[in-house]
N, C-alpha and C positions, 0 to 999 in steps of 0.2 A: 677717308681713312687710309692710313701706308699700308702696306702689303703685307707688313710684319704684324700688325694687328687683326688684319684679314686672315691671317691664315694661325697665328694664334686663335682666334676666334672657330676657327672651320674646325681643328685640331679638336677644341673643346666639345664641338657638337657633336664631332665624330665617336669623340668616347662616351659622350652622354646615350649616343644612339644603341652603343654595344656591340659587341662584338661576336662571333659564335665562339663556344670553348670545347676545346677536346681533351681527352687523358693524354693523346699521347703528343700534341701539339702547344696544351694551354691554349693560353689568349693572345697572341700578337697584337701587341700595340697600332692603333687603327693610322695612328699618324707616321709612322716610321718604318713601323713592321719587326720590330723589338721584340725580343719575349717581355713577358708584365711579370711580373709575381703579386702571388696572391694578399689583399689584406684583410679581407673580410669576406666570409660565405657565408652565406643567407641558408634558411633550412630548405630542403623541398615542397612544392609547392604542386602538388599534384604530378606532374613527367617534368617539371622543369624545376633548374634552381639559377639563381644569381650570385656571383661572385664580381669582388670588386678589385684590381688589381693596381699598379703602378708599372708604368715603365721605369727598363732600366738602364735605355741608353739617357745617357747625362747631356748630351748634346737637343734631344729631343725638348721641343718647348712643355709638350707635358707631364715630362718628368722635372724638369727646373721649375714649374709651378707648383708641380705637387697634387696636378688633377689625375682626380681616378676614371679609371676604363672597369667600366659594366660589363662582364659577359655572362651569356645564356648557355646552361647547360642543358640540352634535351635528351630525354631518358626515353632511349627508341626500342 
């Protein structure tokens, strides 16, 4: 495999994995370090909920793809 696929690939896992979310930070993009905006929030689910976002740098491979980053909100 080329590098560029390898790390396409790494980038995917990465946001599959998730990310932690805060109010006053959001969710940084796992591959970049981007703010993401939000596209969908899940409801709560006992002290936690899931949100799913996009990056929004355009340079970023997964923003050009179109993959979503998972993050986890904990209600402390």
């Amino acid at each position: 495999m080329n590098a560029i696929v390898k790390q396409i690939a790494l980038a995917k896992r990465e946001a599959a994995a998730g990310v932690n979310y805060t109010a006053r930070l959001g969710a940084p993009c796992p591959h970049c370090g981007a703010r993401s905006r939000i596209y969908r929030t899940m409801p709560w689910e006992n002290t936690t909920r899931i949100r799913y976002h996009r990056c929004t740098n355009e340079k970023c491979p997964l923003s050009a793809l179109g993959v979503g980053i998972k993050s986890v909100e904990a209600d402390r």
